[in-house]
TORVO-898322 format. One record per residue (C-alpha): residue in three letters; z, x, y. Coordinates in Angstrom, 1 decimal, always signed. Layout:
BEGIN
ALA:Z:X:Y
...
//
This chain:
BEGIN
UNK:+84.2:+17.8:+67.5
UNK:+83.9:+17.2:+71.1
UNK:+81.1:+16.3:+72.6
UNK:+78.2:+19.6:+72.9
UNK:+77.8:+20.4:+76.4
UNK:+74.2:+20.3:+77.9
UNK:+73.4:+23.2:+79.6
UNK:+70.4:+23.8:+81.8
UNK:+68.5:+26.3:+79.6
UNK:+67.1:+27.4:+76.1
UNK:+69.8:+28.5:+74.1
UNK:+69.1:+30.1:+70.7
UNK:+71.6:+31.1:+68.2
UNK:+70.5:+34.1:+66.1
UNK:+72.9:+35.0:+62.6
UNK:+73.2:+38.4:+61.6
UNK:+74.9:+39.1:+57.7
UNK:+78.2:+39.8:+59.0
UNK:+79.1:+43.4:+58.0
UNK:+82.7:+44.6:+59.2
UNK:+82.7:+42.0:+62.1
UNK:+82.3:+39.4:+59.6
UNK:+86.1:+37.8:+59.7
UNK:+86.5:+38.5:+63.3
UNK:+84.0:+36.0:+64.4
UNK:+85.0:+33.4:+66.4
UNK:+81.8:+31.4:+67.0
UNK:+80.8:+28.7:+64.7
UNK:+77.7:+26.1:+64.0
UNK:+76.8:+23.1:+62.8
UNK:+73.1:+23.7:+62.1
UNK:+72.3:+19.5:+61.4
UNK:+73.5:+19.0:+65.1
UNK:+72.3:+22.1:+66.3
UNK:+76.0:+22.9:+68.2
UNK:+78.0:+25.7:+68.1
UNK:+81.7:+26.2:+69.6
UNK:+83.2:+28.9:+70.9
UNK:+86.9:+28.6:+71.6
UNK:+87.2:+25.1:+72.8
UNK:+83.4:+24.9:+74.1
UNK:+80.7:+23.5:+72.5
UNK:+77.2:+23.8:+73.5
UNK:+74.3:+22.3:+72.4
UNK:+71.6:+24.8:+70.9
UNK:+67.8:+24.9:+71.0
UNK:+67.3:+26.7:+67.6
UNK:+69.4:+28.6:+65.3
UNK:+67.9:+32.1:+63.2
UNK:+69.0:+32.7:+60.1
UNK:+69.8:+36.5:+58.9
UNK:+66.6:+36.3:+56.9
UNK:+64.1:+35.7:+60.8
UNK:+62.8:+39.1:+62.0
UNK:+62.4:+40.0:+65.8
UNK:+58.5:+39.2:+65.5
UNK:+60.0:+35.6:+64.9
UNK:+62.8:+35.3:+67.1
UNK:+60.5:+36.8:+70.1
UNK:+57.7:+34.2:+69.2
UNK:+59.5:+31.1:+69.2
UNK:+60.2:+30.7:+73.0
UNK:+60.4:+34.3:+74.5
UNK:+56.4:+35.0:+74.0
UNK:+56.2:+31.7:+76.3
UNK:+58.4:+33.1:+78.8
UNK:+57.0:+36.3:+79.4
UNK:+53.4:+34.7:+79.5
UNK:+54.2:+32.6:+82.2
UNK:+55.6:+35.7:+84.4
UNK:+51.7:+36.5:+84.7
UNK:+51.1:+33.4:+86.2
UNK:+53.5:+33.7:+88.7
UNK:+56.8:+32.2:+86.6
UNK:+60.1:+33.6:+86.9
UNK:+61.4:+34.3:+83.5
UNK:+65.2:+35.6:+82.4
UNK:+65.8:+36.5:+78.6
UNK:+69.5:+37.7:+77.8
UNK:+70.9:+38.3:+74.9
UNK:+74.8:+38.5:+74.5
UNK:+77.2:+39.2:+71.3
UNK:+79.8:+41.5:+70.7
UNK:+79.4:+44.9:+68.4
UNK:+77.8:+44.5:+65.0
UNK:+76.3:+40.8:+65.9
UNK:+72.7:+42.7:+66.3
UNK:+72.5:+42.1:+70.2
UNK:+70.7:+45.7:+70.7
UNK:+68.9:+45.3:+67.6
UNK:+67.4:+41.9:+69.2
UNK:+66.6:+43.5:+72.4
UNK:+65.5:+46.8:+71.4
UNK:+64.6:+47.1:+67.7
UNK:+63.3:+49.8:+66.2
UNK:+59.7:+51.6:+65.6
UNK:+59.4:+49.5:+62.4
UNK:+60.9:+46.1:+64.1
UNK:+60.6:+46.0:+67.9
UNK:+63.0:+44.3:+69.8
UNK:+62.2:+42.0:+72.9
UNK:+61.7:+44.8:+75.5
UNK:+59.1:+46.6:+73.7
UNK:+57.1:+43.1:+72.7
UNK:+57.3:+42.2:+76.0
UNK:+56.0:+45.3:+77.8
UNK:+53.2:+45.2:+75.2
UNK:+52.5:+41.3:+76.2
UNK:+52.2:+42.1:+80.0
UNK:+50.0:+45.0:+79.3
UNK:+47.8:+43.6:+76.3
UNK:+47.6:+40.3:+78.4
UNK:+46.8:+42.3:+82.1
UNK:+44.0:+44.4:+80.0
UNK:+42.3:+41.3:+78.6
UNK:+42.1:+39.6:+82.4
UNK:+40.6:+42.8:+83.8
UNK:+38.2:+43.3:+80.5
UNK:+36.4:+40.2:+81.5
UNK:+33.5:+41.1:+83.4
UNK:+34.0:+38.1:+85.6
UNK:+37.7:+38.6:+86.5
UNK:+38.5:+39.2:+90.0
UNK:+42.3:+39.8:+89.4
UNK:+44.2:+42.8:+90.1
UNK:+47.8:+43.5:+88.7
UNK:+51.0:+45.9:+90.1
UNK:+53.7:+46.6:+87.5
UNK:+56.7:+47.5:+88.6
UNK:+60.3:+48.7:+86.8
UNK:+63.6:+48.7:+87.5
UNK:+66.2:+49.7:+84.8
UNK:+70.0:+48.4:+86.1
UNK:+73.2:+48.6:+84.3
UNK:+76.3:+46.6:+85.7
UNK:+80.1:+46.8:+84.4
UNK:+82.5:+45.2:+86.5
UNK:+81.5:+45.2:+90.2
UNK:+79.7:+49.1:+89.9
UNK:+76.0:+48.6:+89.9
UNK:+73.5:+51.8:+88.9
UNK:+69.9:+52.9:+88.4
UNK:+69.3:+54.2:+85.2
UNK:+66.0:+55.2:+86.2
UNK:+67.4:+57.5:+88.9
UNK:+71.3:+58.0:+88.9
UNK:+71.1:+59.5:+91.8
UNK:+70.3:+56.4:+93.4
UNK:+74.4:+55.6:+93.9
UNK:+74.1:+52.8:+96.8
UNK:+73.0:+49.5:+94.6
UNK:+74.3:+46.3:+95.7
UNK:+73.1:+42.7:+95.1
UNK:+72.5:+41.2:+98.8
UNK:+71.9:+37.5:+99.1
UNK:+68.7:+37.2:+101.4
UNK:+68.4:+32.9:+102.1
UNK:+69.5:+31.9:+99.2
UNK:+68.0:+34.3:+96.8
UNK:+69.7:+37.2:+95.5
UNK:+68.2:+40.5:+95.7
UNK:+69.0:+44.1:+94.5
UNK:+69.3:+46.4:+97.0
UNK:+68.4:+50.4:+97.1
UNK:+67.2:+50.9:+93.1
UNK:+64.5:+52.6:+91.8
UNK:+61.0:+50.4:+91.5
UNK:+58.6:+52.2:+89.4
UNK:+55.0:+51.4:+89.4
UNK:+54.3:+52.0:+85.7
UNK:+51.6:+51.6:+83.2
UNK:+52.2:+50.6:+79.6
UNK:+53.0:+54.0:+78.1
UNK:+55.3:+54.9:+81.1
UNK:+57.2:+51.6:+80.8
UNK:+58.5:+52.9:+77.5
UNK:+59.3:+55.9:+78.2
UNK:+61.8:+54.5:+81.4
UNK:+63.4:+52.2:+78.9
UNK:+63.8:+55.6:+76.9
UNK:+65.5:+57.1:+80.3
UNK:+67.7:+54.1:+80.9
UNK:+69.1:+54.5:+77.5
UNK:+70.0:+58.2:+77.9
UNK:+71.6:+57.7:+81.6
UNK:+73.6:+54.4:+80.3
UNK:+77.0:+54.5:+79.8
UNK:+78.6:+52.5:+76.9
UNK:+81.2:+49.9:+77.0
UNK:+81.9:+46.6:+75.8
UNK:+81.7:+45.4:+79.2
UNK:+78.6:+47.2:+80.6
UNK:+75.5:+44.8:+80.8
UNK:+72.3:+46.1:+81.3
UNK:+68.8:+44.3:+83.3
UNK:+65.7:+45.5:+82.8
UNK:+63.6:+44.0:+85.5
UNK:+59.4:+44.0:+85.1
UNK:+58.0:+42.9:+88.5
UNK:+54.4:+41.8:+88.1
UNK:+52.3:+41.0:+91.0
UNK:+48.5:+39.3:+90.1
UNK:+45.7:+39.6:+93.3
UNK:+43.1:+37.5:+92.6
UNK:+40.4:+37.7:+94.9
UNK:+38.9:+33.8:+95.9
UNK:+35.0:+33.3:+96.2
UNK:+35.7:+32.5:+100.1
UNK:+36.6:+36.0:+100.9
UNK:+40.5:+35.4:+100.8
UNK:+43.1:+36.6:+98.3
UNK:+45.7:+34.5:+96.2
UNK:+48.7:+36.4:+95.2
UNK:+51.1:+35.6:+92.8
UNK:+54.6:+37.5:+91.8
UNK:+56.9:+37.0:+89.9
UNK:+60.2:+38.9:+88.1
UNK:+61.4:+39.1:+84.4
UNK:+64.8:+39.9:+83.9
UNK:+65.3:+41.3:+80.1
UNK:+69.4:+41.2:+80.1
UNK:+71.6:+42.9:+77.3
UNK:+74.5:+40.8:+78.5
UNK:+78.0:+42.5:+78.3
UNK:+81.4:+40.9:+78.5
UNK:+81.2:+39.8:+82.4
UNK:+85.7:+38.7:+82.3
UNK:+88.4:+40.6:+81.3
UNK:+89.2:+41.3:+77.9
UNK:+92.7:+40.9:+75.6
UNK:+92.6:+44.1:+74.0
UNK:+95.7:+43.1:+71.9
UNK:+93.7:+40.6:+70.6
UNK:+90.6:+42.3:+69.3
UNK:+86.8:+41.7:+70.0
UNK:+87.4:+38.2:+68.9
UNK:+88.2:+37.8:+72.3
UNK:+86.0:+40.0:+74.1
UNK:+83.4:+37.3:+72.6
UNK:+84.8:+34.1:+73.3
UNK:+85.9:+35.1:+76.6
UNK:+82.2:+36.4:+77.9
UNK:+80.5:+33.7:+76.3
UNK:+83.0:+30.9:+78.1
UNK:+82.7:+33.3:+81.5
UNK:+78.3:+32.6:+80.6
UNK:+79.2:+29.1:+80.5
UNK:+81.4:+28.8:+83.2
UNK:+78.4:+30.3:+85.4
UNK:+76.1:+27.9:+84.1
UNK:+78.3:+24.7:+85.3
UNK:+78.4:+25.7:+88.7
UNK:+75.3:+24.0:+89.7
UNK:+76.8:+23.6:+93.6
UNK:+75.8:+26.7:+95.7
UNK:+78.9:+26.8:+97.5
UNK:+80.1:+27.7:+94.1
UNK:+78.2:+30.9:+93.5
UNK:+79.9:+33.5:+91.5
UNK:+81.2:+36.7:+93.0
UNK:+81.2:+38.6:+89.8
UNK:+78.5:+41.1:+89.8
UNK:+76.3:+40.5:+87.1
UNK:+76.8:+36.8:+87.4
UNK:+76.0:+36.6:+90.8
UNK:+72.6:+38.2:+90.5
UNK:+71.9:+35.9:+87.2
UNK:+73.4:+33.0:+88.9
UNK:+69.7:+31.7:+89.5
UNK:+68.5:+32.1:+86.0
UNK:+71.5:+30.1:+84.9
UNK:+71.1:+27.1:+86.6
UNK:+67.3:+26.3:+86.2
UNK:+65.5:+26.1:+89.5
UNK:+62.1:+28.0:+89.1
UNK:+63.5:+30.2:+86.6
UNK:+62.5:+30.0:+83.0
UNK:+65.6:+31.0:+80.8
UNK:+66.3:+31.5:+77.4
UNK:+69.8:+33.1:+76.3
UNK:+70.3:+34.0:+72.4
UNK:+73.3:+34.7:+71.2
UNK:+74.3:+37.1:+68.4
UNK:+76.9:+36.2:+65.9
UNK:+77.7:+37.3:+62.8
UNK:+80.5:+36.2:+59.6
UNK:+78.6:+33.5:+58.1
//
């Protein structure tokens, strides 16, 4: 086996039981040496999830970490990538008996902003804000608003911003029912990826009079198949080609080597490390 590449990044491997999908896996694992290969790729993994690990235990292994730090003005990215039948929507979504990472996250932020302002001491102040994106190719739209049809990523000194979408202010309750209203303006395909995007800005107000503000963004990404696919060669390598394209985006630590390719130009930041906090599991089934 050659030798795991390192990449810049938590990378967890979550198995699902296989179903009909089972035989056209193309991802394996050595879980002693933590690898797994895609193709001719191998990467080295943080953790890998067995069939039998819930969502409460996937989410509290490293993503609970993530989001916390978000509220104390840390970037975080969580994406989740696998083709159909691995459980990627599962993992990001759930279900009312087993919530997936977007629903245990906007209960975090909340829970966490309500037990801040609940102390009778606390001087801090919170703005939540959401954005619901889906990107397939180079087409970028709100689903919080489609009538919002003039989205583009813009590079602003380095950073890499989205321009003219929807940014709800939103409480907790309201925050779930936008993810609702993404889901019902998305449109599905294989290569569609979707970014749900909680801004979260804490004002704390300083015993001298002034004000200390942090922000800071978490990206919650349901990571499509971001190169073109082989249809005459199945979803095998719809798979293996998006997860080498993730890979490929990872390696380019040179910023004269930023990605063009929509959703990887926006993520491009949360791939390479920086002050970003990134975890990226990935789905795969057929074991």
């Amino acid at each position: 086996m050659a030798s795991p590449k390192e990449v810049p990044l938590h990378v967890s491997l979550r198995l699902s039981s296989g179903g009909n999908n089972a035989k056209r896996s193309s991802i394996t694992y050595r879980a002693d040496e933590k690898t797994a290969k895609c193709g001719g790729e191998v990467i080295k993994v943080n953790e890998i999830f067995l069939a039998d690990k819930d969502n409460e235990h996937v989410y509290n292994s490293r993503l609970h970490e993530i989001v916390e730090g978000v509220l104390t003005g840390e970037h975080g990215c969580i994406m989740v990538y696998g083709h159909a039948g691995t459980g990627k929507s599962s993992t990001m979504l759930g279900s009312p008996q087993n919530y997936g990472i977007i629903p245990r996250a906007i209960d975090q932020i909340y829970e966490r902003i309500a037990a801040v302002q609940g102390n009778a001491s606390s001087r801090c102040f919170f703005t939540v804000r959401v954005t619901y994106l889906q990107v397939m190719d180079e087409v970028i739209q709100d689903i919080i608003n489609p009538k919002n049809d003039n989205i583009s990523f813009v590079n602003q000194s380095g950073t890499v911003r989205v321009h003219g979408a929807e940014e709800v202010e939103a409480a907790r309750e309201a925050a779930m029912e936008l993810v609702d209203v993404g889901l019902e303006n998305q449109t599905y395909h294989d290569r569609a990826s979707t970014i749900f995007r909680v801004s979260v800005e804490r004002r704390e107000l300083m015993k001298d009079g002034s004000t200390l503000i942090h922000s800071a963004l978490l990206h919650l990404v349901d990571l499509g198949c971001i190169s073109p696919t082989d249809s005459s060669k199945g979803e095998t390598t719809v798979s293996t080609r998006g997860l080498h394209s993730l890979l490929s985006v990872v390696s380019k630590q040179n910023k004269e080597e930023l990605p063009t390719d929509g959703i990887a130009y926006y993520l491009h930041p949360c791939l390479t490390g920086g002050n970003v906090n990134t975890c990226v599991v990935v789905c795969c089934s057929g074991w």
